[in-house]
C-alpha positions in Angstrom: 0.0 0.0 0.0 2.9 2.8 1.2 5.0 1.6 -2.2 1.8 2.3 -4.4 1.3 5.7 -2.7 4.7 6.7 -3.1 4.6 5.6 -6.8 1.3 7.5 -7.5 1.9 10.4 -9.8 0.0 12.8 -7.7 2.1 12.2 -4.7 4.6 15.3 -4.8 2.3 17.5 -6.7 0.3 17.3 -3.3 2.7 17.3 -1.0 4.2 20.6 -2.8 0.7 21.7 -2.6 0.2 21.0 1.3 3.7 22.3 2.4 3.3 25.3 0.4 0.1 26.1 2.1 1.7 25.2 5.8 4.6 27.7 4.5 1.5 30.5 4.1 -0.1 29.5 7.1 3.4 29.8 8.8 3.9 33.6 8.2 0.6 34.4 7.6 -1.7 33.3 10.7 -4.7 34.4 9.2 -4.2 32.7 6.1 -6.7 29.7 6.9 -9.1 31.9 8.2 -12.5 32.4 6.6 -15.0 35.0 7.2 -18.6 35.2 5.5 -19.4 38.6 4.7 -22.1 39.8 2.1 -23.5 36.3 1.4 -20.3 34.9 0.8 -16.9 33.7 2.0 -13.9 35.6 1.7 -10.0 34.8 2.6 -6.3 33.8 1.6 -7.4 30.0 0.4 -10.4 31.5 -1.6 -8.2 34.0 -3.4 -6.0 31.5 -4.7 -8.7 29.2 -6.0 -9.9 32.3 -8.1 -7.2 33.6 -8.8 -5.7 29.6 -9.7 -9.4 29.4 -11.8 -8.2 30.7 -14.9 -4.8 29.2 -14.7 -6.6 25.4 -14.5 -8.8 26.0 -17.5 -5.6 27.2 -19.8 -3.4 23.9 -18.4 -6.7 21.4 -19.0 -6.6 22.2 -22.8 -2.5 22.5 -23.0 -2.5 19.1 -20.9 -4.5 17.1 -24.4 -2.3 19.2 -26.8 0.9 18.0 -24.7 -0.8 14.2 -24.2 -0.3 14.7 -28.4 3.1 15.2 -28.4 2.6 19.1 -29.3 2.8 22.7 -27.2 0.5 25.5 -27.8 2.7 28.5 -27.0 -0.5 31.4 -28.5 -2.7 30.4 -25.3 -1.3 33.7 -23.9 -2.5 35.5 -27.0 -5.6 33.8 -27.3 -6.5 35.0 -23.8 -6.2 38.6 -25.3 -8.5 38.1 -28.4 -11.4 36.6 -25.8 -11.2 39.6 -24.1 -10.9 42.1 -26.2 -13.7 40.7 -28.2 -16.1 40.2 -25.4 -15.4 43.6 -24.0 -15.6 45.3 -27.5 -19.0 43.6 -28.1 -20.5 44.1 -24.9 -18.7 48.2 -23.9 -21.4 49.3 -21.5 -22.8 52.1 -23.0 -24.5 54.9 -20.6 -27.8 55.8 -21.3 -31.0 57.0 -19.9 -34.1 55.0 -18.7 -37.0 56.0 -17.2 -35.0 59.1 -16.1 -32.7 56.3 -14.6 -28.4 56.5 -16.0 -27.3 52.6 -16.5 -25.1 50.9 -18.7 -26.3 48.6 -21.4 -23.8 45.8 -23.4 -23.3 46.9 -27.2 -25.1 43.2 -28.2 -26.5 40.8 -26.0 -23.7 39.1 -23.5 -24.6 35.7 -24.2 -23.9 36.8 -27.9 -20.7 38.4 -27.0 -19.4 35.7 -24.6 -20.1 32.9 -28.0 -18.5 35.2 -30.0 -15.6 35.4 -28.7 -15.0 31.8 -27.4 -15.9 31.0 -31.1 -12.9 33.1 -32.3 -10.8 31.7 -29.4 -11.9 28.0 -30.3 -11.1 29.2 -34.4 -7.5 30.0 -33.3 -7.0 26.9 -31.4 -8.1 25.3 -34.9 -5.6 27.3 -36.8 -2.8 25.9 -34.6 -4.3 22.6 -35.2 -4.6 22.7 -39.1 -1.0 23.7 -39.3 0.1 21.0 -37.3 -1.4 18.3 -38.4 -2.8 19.2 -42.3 0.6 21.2 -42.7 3.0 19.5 -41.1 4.6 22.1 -39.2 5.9 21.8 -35.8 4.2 22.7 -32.9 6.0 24.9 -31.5 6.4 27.0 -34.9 2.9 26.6 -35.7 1.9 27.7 -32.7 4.8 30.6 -32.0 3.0 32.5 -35.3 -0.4 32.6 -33.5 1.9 33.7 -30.7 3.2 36.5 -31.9 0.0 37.3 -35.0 -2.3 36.5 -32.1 -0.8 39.6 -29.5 -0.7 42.0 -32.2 -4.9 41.6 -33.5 -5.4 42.1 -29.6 -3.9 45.2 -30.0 -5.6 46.0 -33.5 -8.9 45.3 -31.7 -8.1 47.3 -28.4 -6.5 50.0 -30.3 -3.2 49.5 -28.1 -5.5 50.7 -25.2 -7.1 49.1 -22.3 -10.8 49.0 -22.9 -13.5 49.5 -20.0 -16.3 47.3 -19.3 -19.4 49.0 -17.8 -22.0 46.1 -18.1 -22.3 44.9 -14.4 -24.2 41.3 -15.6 -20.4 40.4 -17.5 -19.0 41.2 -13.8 -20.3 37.9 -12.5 -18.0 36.0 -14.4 -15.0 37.1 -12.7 -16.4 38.2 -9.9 -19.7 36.8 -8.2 -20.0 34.2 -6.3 -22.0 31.1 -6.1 -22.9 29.0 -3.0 -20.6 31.3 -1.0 -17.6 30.7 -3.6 -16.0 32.1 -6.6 -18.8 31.5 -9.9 -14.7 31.4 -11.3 -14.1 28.0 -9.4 -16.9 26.7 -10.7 -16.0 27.4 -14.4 -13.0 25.7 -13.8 -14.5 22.6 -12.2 -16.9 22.7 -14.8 -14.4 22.4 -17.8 -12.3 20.0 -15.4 -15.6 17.1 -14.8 -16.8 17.3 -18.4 -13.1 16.9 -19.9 -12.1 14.0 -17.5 -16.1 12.2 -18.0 -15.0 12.4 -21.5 -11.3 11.4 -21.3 -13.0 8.4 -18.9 -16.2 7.0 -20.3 -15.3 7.2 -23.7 -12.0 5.8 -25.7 -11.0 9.4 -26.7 -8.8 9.4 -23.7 -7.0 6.1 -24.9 -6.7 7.8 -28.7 -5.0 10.8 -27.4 -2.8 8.3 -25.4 -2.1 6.3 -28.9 -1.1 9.5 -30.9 1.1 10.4 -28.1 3.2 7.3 -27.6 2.9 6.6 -31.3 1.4 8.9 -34.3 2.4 7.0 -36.6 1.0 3.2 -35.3 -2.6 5.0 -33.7 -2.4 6.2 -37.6 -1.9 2.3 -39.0 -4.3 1.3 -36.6 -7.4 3.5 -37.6 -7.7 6.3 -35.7 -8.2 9.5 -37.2 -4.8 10.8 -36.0 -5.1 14.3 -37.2 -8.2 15.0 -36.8 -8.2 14.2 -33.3 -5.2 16.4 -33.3 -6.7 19.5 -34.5 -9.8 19.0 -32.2 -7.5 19.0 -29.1 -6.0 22.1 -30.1 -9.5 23.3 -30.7 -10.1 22.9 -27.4 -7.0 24.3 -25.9 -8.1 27.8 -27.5 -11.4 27.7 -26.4 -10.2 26.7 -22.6 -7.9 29.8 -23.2 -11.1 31.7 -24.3 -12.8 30.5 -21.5 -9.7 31.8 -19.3 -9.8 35.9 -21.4 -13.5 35.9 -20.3 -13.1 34.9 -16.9 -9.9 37.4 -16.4 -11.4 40.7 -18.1 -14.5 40.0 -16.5 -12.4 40.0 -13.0 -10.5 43.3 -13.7 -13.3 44.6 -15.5 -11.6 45.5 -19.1 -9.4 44.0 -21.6 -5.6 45.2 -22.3 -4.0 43.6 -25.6 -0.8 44.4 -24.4 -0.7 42.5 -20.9 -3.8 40.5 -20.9 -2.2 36.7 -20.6 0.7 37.9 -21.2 3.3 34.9 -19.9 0.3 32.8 -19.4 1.1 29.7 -22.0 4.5 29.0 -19.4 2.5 29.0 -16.3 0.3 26.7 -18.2 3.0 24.6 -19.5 4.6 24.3 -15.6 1.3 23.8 -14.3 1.1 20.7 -16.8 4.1 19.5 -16.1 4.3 19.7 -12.1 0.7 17.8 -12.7 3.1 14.5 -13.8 2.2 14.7 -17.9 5.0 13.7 -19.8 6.4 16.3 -22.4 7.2 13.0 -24.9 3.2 12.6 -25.4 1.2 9.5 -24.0 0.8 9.6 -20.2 -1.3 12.8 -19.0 -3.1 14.2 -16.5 -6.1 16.2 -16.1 -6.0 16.6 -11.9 -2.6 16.8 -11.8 -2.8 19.8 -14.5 -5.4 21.5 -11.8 -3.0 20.8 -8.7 0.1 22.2 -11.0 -2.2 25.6 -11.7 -3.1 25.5 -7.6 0.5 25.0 -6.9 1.9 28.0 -9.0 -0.8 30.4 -7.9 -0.3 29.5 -3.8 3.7 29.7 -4.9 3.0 33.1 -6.0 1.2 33.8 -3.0 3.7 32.6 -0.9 6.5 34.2 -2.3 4.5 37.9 -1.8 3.0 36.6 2.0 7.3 36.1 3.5 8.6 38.9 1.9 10.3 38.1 -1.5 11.4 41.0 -3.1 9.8 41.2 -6.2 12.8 41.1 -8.3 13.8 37.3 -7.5 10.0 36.2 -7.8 10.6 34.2 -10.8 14.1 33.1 -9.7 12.1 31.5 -6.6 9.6 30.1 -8.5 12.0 28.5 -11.1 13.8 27.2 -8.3 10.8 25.5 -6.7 9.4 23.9 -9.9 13.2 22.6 -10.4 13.4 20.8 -7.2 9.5 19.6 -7.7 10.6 18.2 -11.3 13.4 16.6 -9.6 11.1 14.7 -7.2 8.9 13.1 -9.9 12.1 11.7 -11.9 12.3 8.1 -11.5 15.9 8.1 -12.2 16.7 10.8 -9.8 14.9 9.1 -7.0 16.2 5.9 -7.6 20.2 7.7 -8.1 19.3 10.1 -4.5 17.9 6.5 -2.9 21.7 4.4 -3.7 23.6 7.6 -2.4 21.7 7.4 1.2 22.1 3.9 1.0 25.9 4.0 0.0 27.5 4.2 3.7 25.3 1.3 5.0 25.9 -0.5 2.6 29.7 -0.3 2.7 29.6 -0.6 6.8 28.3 -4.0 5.9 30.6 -5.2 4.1 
């Protein structure tokens, strides 16, 4: 039982997770502390799942395009479209009813919010085409999004950050169901429906196939690149998903900064999750720990003190030493140098 616990692929993503959290706790005495105020709960630990929310949704759909052997480095830029579609669509114009000021969206939100997860969900598709009709590599394929993507967030922004007024689009970001973020529940949301479908049907086992082997899952009948393109589909409309959620929480969308960095907080959250980088074995909870683990990293890091300059010096440091802990061969090479001296006093 204790050797199949250790083995399990989750183990050290948790334990990172629990004795990051014991580190907050540590200089931050309030940090487990809860308060309900206004109909709902506020504190440390529900800060980081909202703040972790939008994190999880990107790493979910860069967790299937890694599972394929590929990297989606546009999520960052496909953020930016999301939101600077939805808040271009929706604005929050000021007018005057029944002698009453309020703010109305430019087109319906449910109109706006399709509209631009359709968009993010066609530039996931793009990446996909060129990877799998053209042959390109992913990270290539997915670098000219990168870089295209950023600078049509700009065209549609103007360069500038754009307000939104309409208080209904707030929710997203911002309200709270059951006493907890709606956020969290966006994220959870995306998380059951993708692992019911990685579960109770074979697609899971196909995007295994394609990542241990494109070329035999190709012999043996599966629709290799179409399943391929689908999956990077998905990543850009989890990334869509993600712009909505973020410009809904800060209330605007900015071109310039909106996801900015985002696709290798994704990538670290995937990989601290346990999926391999070589394709095949993946994980969707693992994914969801990785994206907790950076977010109460970064809160950490700001909660002892860290001056802000050696942030991402502390982080890097901490997913090295994590990455470490889940090789096989590093474990097995740190176990024989313990064991070394007893060993020799035995002989």
């Amino acid at each position: 039982m204790t050797k199949t616990l250790l083995r399990h692929r989750l183990l050290w993503p948790f334990a990172t997770l629990v004795l990051l959290l014991a580190v907050n706790a540590v200089f931050n005495p309030g940090f487990w502390h809860l308060q309900w105020r206004d109909g709902h709960l506020y504190g440390s630990v529900i800060d980081i799942l909202n703040r972790a929310a939008p994190l999880a949704m990107v790493a979910l759909g860069m967790t299937l395009v890694i599972a394929t052997r590929g990297i989606d480095i546009s999520v960052g830029a496909t953020v930016a479209i999301a939101a600077a579609v939805a808040a271009l669509m929706i604005g929050g114009e000021l007018v005057v009813k029944d002698g009453v000021q309020t703010h109305v969206s430019r087109f319906p939100m449910s109109v706006a919010i399709v509209s631009a997860l359709v968009i993010a969900a066609l530039c996931g598709l793009w990446n996909g085409l060129l990877v799998a009709k053209v042959g390109m590599q992913p990270i290539i394929a997915t670098l000219i999004l990168m870089v295209a993507g950023r600078g049509i967030a700009q065209l549609l922004t103007g360069g500038q950050i754009i307000t939104v007024y309409y208080a209904p689009f707030f929710f997203l970001g911002n309200g709270f169901l059951l006493g907890l973020p709606f956020a969290v529940f966006i994220a959870a949301a995306v998380w059951i429906a993708l692992h019911l479908l990685m579960t109770r049907t074979a697609l899971g086992l196909f995007i295994q196939a394609i990542g241990i082997n494109p070329a035999a899952a190709r012999l043996a009948g599966l629709h290799e690149r179409l399943i391929t393109i689908c999956v990077y589909g998905f990543c850009g409309f989890a990334s869509g998903v993600a712009g909505l959620v973020i410009s809904s929480n800060v209330k605007s969308a900015d071109g310039n900064n909106a996801g900015m960095l985002m696709e290798l907080d994704a990538i670290l959250a995937v990989t601290l999750g346990g999926t391999l980088l070589t394709g095949g074995r993946f994980s969707l909870a693992g994914s969801v720990l990785g994206a907790l683990i950076i977010q109460t990293l970064t809160s950490t890091i700001y909660s002892i003190g860290v001056p802000p300059e050696i942030n991402m010096v502390v982080k890097a440091a901490v997913v090295f030493v994590v990455m470490l802990m889940q090789s096989a061969e590093f474990r097995a090479a740190l176990r024989g140098w313990l064991l070394r001296p007893t060993a020799g006093g035995a002989r």
